[in-house]
N, CA, C and O atoms as CSV, one atom per row, in Angstrom:
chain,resi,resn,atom,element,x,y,z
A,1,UNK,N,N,71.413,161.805,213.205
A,1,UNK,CA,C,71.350,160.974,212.026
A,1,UNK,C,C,70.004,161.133,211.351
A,1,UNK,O,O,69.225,162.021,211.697
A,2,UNK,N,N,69.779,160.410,210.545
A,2,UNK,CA,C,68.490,160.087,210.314
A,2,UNK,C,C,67.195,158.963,210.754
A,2,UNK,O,O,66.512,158.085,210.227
A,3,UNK,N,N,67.400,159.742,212.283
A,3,UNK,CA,C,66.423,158.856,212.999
A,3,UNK,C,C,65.309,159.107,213.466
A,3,UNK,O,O,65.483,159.903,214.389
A,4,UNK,N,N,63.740,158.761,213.287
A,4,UNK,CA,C,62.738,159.632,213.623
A,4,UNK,C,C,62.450,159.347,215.218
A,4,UNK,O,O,62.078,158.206,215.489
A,5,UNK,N,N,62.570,160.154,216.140
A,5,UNK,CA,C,62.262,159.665,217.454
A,5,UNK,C,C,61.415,160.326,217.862
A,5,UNK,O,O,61.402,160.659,219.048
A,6,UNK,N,N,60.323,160.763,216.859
A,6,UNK,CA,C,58.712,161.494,216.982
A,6,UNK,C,C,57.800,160.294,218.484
A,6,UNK,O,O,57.095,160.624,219.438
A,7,UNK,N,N,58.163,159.282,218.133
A,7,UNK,CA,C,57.557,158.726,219.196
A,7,UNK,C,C,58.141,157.821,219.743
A,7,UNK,O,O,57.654,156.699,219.604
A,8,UNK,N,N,59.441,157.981,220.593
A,8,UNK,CA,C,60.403,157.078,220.920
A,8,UNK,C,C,60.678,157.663,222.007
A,8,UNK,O,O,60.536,158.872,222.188
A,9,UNK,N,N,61.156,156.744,222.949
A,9,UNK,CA,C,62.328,157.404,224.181
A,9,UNK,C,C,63.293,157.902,223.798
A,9,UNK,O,O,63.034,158.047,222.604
A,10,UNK,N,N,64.608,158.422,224.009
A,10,UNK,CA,C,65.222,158.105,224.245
A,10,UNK,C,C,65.985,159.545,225.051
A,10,UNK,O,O,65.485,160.573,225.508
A,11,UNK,N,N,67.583,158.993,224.957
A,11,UNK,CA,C,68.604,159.792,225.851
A,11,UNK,C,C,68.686,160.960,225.406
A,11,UNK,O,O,68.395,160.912,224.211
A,12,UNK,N,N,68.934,162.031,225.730
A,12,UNK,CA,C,69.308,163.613,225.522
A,12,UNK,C,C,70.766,163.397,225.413
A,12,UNK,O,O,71.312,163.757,224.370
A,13,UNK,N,N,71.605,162.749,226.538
A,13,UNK,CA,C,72.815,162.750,226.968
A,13,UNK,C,C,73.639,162.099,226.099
A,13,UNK,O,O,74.721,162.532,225.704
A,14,UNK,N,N,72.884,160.547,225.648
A,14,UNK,CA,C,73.598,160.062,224.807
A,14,UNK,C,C,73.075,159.688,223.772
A,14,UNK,O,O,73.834,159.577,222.810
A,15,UNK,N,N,72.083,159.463,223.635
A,15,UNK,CA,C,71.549,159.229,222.027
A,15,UNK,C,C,71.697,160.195,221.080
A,15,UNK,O,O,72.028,159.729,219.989
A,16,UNK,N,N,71.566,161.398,221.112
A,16,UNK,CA,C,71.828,162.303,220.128
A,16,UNK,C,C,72.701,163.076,219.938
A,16,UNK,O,O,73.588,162.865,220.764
A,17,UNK,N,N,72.969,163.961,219.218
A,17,UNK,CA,C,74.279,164.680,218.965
A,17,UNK,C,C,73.792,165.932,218.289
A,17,UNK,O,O,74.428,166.970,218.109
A,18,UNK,N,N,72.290,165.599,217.872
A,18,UNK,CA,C,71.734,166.798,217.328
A,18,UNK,C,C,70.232,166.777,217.027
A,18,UNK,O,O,70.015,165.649,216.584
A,19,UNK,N,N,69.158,167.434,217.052
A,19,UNK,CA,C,67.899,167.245,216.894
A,19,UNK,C,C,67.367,168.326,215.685
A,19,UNK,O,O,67.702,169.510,215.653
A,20,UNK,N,N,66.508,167.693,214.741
A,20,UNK,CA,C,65.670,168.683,213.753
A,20,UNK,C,C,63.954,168.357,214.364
A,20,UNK,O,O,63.261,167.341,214.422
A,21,UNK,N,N,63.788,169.541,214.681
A,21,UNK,CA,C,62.556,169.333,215.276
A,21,UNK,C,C,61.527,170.500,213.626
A,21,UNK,O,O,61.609,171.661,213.223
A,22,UNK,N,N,60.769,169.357,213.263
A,22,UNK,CA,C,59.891,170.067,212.096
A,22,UNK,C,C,58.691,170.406,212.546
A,22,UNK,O,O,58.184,169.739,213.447
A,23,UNK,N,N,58.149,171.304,212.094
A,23,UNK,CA,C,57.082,171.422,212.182
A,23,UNK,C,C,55.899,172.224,210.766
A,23,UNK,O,O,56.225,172.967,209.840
A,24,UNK,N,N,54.429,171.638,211.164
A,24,UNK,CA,C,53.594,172.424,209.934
A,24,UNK,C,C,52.099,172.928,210.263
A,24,UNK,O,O,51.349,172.895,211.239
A,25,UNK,N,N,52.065,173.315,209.203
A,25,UNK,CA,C,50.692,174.446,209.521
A,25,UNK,C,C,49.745,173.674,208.438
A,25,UNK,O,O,48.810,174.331,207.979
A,26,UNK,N,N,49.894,172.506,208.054
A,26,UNK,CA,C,49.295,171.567,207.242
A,26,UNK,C,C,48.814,170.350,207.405
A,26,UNK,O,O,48.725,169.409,206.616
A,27,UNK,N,N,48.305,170.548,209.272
A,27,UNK,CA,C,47.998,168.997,209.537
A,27,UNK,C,C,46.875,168.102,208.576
A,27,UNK,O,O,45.935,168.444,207.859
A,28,UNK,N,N,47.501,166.728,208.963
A,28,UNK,CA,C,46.633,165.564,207.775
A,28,UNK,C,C,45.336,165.359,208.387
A,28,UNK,O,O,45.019,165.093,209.546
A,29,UNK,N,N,44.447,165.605,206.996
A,29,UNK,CA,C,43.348,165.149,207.495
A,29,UNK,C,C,42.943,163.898,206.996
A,29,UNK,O,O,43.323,163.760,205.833
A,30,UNK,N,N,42.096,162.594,207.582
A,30,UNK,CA,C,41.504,161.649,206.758
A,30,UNK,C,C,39.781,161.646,206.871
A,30,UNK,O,O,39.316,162.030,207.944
A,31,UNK,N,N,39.194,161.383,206.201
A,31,UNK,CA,C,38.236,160.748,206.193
A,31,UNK,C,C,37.390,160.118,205.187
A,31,UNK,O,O,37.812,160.027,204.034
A,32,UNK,N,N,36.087,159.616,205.548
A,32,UNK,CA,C,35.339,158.480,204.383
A,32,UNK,C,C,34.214,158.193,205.065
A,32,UNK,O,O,33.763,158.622,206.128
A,33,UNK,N,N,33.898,157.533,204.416
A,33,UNK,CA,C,32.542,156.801,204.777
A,33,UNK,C,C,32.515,155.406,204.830
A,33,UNK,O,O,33.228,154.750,204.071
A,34,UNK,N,N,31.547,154.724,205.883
A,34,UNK,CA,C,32.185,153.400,205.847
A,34,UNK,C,C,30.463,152.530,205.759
A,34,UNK,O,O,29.453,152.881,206.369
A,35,UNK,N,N,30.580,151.552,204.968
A,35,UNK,CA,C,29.104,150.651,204.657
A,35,UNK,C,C,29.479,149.319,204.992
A,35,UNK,O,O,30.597,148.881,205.262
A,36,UNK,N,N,28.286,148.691,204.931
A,36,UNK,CA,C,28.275,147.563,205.573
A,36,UNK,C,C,28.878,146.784,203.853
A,36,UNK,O,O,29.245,147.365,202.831
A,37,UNK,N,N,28.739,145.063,204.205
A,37,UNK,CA,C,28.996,144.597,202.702
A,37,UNK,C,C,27.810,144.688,201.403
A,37,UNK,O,O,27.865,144.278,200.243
A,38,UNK,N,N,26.948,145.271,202.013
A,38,UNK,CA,C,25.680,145.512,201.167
A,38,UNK,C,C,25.616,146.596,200.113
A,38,UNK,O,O,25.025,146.671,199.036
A,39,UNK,N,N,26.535,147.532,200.873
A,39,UNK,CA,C,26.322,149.054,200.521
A,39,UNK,C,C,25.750,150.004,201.128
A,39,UNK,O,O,25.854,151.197,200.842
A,40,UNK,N,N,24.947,149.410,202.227
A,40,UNK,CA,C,24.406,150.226,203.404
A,40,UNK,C,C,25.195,151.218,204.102
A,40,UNK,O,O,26.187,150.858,204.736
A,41,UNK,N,N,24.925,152.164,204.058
A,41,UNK,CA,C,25.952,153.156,205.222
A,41,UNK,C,C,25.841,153.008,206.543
A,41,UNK,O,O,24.704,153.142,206.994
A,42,UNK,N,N,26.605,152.796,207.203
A,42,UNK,CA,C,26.815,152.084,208.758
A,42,UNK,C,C,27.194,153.890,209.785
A,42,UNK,O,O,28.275,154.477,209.818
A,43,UNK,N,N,26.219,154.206,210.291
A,43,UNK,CA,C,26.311,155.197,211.422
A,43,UNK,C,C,26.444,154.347,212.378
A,43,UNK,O,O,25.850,153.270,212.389
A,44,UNK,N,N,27.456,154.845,213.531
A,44,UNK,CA,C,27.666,154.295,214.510
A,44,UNK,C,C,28.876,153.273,214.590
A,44,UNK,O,O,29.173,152.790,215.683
A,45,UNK,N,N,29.719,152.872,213.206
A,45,UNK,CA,C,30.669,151.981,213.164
A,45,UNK,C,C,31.726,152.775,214.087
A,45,UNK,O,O,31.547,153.903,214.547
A,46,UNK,N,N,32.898,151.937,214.271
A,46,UNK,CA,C,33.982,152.446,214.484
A,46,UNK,C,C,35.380,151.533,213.813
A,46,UNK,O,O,35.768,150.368,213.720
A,47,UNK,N,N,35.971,153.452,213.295
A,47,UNK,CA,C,37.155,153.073,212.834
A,47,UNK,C,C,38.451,153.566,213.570
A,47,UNK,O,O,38.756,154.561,214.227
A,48,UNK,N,N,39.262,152.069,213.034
A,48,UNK,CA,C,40.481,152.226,214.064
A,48,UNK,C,C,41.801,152.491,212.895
A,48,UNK,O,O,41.950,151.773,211.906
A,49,UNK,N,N,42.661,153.613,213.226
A,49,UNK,CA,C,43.899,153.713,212.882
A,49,UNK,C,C,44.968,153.508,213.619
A,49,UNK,O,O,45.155,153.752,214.811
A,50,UNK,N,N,45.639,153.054,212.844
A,50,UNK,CA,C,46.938,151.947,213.750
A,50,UNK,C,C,48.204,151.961,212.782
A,50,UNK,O,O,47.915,151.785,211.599
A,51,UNK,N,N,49.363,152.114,213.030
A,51,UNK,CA,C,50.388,152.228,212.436
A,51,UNK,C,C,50.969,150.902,211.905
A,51,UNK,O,O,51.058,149.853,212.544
A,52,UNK,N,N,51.423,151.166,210.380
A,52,UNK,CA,C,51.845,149.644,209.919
A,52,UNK,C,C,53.269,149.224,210.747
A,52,UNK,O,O,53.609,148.086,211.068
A,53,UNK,N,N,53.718,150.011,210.898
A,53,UNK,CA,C,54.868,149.476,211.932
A,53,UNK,C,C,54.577,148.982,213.189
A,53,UNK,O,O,54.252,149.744,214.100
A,54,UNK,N,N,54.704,147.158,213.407
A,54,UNK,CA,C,54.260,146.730,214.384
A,54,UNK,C,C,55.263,147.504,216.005
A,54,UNK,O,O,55.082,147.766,217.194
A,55,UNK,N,N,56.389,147.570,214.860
A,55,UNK,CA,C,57.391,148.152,216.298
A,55,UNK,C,C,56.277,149.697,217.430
A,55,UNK,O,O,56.461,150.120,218.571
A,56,UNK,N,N,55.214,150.072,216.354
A,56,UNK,CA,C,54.788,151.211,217.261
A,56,UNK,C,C,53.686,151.211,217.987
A,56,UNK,O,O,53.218,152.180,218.584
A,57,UNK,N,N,53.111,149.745,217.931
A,57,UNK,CA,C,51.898,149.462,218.340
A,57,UNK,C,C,52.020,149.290,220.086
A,57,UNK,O,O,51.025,149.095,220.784
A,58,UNK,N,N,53.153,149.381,220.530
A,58,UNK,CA,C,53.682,149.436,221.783
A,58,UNK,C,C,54.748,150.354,222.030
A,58,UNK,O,O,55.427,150.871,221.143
A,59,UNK,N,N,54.931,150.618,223.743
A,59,UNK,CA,C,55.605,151.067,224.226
A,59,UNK,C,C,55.779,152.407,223.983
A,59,UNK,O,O,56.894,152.920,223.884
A,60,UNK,N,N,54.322,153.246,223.842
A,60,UNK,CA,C,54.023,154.546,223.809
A,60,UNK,C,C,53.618,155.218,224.785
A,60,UNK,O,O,53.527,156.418,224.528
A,61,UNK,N,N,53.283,154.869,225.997
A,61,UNK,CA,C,53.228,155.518,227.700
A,61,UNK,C,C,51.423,155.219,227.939
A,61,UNK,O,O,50.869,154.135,227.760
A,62,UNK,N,N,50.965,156.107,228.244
A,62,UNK,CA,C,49.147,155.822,228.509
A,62,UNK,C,C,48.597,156.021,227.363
A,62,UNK,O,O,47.488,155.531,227.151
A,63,UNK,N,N,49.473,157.034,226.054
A,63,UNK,CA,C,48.336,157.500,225.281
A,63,UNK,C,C,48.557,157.370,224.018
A,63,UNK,O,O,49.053,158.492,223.915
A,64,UNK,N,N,48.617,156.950,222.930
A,64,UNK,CA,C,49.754,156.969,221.503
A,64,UNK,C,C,48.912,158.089,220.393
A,64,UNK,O,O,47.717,158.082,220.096
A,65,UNK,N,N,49.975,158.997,219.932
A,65,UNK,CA,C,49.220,159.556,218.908
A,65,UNK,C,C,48.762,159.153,218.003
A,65,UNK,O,O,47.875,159.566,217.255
A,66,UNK,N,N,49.771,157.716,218.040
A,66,UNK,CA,C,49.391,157.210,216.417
A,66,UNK,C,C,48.303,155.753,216.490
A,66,UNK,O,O,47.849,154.967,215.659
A,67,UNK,N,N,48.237,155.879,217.520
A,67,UNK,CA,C,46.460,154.943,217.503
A,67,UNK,C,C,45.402,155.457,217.589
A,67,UNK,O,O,45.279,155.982,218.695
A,68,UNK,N,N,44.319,155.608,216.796
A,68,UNK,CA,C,43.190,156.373,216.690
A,68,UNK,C,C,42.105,155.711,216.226
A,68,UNK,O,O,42.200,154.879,215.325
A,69,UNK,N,N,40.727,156.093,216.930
A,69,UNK,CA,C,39.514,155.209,217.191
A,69,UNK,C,C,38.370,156.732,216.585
A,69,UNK,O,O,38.273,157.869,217.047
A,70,UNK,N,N,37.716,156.104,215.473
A,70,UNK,CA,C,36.120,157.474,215.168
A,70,UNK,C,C,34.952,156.521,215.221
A,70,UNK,O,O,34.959,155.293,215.144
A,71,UNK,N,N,34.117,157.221,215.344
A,71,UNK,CA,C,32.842,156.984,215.226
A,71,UNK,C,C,32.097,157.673,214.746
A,71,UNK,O,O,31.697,158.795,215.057
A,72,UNK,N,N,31.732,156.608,213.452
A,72,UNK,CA,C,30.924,157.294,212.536
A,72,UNK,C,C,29.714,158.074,212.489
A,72,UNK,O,O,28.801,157.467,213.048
A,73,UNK,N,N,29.340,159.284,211.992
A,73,UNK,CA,C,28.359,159.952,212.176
A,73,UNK,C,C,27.283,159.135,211.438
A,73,UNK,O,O,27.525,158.183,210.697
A,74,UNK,N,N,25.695,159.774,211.824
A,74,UNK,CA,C,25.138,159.501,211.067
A,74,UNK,C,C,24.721,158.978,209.782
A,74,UNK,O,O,23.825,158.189,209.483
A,75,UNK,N,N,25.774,159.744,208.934
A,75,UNK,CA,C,25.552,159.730,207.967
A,75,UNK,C,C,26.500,158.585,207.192
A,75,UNK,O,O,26.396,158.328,205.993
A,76,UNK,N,N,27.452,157.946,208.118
A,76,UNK,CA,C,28.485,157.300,208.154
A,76,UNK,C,C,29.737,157.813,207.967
A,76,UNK,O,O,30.582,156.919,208.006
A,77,UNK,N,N,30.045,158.557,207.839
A,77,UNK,CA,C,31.269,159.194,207.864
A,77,UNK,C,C,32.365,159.483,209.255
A,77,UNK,O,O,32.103,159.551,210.456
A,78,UNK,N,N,32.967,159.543,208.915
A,78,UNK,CA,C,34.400,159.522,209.662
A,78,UNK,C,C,35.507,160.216,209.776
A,78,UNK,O,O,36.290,159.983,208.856
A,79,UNK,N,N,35.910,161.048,210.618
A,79,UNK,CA,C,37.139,162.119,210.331
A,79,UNK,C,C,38.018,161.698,211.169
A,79,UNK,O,O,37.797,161.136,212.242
A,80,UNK,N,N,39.449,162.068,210.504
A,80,UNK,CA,C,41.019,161.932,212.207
A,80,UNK,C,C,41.420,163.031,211.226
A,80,UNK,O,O,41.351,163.251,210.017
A,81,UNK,N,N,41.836,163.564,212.245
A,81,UNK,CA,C,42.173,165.060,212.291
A,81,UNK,C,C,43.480,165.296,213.028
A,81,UNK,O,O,43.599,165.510,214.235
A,82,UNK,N,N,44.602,165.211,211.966
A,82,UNK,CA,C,46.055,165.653,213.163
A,82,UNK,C,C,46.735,164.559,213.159
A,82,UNK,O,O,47.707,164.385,213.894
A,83,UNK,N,N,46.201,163.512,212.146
A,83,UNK,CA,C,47.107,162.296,212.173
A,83,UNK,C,C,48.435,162.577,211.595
A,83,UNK,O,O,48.661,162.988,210.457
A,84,UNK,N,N,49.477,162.239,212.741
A,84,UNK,CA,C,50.936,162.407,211.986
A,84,UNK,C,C,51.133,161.405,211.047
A,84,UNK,O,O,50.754,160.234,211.071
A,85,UNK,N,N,52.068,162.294,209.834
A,85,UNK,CA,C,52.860,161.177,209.326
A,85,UNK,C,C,53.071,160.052,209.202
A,85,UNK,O,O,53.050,159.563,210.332
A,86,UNK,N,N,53.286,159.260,208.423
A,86,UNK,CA,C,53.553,157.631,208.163
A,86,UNK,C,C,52.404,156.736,207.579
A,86,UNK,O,O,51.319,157.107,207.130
A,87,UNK,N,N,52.781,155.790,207.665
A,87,UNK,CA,C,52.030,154.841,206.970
A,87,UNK,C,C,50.870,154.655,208.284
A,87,UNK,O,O,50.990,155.151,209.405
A,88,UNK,N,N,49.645,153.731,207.752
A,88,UNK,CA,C,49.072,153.672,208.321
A,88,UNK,C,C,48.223,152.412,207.967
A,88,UNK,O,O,48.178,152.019,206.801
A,89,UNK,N,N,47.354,151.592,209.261
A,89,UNK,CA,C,46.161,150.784,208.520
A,89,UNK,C,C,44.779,150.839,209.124
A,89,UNK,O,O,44.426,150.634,210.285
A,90,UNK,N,N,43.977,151.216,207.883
A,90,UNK,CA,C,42.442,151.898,208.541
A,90,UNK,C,C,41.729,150.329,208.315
A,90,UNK,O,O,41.949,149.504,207.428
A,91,UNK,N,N,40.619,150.260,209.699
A,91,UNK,CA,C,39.940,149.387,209.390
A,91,UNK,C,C,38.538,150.041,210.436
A,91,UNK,O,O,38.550,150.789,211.413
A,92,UNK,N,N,37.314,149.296,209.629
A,92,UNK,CA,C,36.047,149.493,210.315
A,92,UNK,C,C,35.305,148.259,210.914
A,92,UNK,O,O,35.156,147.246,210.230
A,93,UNK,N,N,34.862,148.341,212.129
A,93,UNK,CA,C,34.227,146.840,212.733
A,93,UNK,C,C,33.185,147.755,213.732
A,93,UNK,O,O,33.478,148.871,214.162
A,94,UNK,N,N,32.458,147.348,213.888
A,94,UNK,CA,C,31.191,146.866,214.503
A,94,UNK,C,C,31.286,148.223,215.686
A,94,UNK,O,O,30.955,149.405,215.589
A,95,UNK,N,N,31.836,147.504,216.693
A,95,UNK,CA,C,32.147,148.517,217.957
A,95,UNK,C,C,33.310,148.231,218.220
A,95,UNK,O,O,33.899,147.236,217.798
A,96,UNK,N,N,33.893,149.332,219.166
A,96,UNK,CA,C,35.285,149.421,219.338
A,96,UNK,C,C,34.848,148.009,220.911
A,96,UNK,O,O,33.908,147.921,221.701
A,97,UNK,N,N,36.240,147.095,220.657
A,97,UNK,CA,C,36.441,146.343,222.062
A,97,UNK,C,C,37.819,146.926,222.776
A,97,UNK,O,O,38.875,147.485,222.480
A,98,UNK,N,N,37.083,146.409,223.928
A,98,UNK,CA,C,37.768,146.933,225.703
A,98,UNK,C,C,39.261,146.284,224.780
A,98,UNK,O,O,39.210,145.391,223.934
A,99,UNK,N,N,40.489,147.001,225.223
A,99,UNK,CA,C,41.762,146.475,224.925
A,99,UNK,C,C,42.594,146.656,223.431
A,99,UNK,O,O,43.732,146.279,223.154
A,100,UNK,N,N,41.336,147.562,222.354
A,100,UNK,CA,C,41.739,147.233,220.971
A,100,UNK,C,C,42.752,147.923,221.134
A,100,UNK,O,O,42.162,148.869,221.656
A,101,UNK,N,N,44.251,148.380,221.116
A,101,UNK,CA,C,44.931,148.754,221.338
A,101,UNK,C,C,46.062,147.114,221.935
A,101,UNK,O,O,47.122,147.243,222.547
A,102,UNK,N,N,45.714,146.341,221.712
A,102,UNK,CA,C,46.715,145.210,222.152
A,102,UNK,C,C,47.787,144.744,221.173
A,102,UNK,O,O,47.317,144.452,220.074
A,103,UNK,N,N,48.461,144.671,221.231
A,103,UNK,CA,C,49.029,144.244,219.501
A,103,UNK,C,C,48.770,142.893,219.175
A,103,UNK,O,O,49.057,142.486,218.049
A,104,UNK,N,N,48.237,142.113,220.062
A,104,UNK,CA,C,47.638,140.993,219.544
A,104,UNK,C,C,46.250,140.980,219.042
A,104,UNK,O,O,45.962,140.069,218.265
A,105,UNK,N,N,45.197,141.980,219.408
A,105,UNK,CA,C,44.502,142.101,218.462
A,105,UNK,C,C,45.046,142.918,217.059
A,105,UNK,O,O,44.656,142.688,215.914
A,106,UNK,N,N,45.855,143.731,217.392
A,106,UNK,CA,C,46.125,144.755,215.938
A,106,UNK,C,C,46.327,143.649,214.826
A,106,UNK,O,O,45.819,143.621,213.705
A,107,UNK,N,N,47.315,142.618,215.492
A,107,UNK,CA,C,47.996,141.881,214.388
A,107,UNK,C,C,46.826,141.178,213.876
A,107,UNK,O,O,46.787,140.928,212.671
A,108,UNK,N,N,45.715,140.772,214.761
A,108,UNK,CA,C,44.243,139.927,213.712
A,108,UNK,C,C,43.677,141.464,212.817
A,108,UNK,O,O,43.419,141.553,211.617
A,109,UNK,N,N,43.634,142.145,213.478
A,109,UNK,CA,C,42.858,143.113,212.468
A,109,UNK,C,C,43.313,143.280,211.082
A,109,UNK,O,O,42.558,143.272,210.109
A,110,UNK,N,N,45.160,143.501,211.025
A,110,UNK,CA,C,46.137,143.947,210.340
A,110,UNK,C,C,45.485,143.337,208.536
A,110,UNK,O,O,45.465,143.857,207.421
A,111,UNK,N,N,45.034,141.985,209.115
A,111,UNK,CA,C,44.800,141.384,207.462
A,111,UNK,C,C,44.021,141.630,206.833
A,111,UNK,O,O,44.010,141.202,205.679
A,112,UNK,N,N,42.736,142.663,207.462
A,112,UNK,CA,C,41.969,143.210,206.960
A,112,UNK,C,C,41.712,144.277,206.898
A,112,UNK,O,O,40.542,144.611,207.083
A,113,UNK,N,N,42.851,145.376,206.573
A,113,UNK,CA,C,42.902,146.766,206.867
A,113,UNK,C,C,43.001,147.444,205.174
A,113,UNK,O,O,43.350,146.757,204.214
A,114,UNK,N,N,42.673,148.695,205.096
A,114,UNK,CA,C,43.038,149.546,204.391
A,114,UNK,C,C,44.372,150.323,204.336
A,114,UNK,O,O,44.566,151.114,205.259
A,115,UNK,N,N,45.189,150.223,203.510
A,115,UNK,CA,C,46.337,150.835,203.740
A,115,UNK,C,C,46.680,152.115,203.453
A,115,UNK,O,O,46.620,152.343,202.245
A,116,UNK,N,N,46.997,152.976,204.081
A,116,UNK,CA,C,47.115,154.620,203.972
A,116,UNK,C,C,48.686,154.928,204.591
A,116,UNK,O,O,49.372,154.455,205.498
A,117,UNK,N,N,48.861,156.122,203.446
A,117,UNK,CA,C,50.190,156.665,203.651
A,117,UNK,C,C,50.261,158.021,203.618
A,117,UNK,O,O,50.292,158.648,202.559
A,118,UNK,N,N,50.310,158.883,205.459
A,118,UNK,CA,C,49.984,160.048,205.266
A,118,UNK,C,C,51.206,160.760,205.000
A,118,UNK,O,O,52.241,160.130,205.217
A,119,UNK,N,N,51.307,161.969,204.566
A,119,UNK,CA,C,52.035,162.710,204.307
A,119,UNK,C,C,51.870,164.066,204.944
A,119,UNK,O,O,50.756,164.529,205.190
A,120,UNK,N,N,53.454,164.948,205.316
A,120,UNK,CA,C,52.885,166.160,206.684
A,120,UNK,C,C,52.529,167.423,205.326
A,120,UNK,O,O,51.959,168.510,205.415
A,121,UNK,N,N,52.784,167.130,204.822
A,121,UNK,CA,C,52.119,168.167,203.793
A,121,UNK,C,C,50.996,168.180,202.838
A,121,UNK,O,O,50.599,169.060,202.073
A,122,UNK,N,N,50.537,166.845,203.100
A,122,UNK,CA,C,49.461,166.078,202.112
A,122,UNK,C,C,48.225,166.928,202.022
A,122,UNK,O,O,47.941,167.660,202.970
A,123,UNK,N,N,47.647,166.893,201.197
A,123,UNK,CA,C,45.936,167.399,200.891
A,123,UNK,C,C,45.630,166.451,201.804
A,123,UNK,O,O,46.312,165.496,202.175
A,124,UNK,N,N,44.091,166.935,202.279
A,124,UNK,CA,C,43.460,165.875,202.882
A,124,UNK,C,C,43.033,164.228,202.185
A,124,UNK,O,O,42.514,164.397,201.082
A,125,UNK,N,N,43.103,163.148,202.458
A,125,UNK,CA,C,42.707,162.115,202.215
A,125,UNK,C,C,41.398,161.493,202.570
A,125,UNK,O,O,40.912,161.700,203.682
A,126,UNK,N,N,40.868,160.826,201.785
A,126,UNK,CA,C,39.749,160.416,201.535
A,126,UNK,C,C,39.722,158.437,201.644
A,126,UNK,O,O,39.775,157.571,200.771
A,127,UNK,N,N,39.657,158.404,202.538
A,127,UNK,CA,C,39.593,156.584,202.351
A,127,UNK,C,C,37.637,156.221,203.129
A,127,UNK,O,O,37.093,156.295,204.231
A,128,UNK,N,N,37.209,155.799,201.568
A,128,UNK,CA,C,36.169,154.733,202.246
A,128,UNK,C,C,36.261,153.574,202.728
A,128,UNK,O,O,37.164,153.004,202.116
A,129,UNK,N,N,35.728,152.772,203.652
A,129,UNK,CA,C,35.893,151.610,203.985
A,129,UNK,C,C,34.486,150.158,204.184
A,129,UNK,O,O,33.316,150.338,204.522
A,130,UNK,N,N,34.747,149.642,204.050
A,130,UNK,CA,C,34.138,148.375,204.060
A,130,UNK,C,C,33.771,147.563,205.854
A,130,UNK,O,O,34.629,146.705,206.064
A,131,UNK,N,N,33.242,147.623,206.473
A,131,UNK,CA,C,32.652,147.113,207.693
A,131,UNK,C,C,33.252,145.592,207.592
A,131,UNK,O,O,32.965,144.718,206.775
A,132,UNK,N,N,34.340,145.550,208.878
A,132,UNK,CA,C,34.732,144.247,208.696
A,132,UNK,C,C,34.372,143.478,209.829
A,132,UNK,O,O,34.368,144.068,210.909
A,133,UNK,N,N,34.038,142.158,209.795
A,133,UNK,CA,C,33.915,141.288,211.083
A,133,UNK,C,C,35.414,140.933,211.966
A,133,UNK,O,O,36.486,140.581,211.474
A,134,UNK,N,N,35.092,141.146,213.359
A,134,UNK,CA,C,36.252,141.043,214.269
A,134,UNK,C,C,36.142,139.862,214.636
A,134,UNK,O,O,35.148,139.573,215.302
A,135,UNK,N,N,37.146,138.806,214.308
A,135,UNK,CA,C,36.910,137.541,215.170
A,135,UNK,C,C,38.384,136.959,215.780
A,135,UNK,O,O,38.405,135.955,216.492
């Protein structure tokens, strides 16, 4: 059908009836620069990407492709490199905490995110961001 099971379980035996497996030579790139609320450029922040679909914020095994943590260079800047497909929400805070990957923190972060929508063929993207407080 038209079902994406890029990051899903499921059956060989019985869930499917047929598979399109795509692929590209055009992986997405993002990046930006991220400042404090001043305008200051913040080296050392970290930004977290997290999928707007709460359904994917779980039940991905030890490792999820589609959760992703940078740390900003020097200069403040920030790259993810290889991010699949889909929507997405970028946010920048302070330091990464033990657990960010919980969906009960995702869902506090969620209200203060940047919203991005990658595409597997997309030019690279450019999102700056704003240094947000985690509370």
């Amino acid at each position: 059908g038209d079902t994406d099971v890029t990051d899903r379980s499921f059956n060989l035996q019985s869930d499917t009836t047929s598979l399109v497996v795509t692929y590209t030579d055009m992986p997405a790139r993002v990046s930006g620069v991220v400042r404090d609320t001043r305008g200051a450029i913040r080296p050392g922040a970290v930004v977290l990407a997290f999928p707007a679909d709460q359904e994917r914020w779980s039940g991905y095994g030890t490792e999820s492709r589609l959760l992703k943590s940078a740390v900003t260079s020097h200069a403040g800047v920030y790259t993810f490199e290889n991010l699949p497909a889909g929507e997405y929400h970028l946010v920048a805070v302070e330091a990464i905490a033990e657990g960010w990957r919980d969906p009960k923190f995702l869902e506090r972060l969620a209200a203060q995110v940047a919203k991005l929508v990658v595409n597997a063929s997309a030019a690279p993207a450019t999102v700056d961001l704003t240094l947000k407080a985690v509370r």
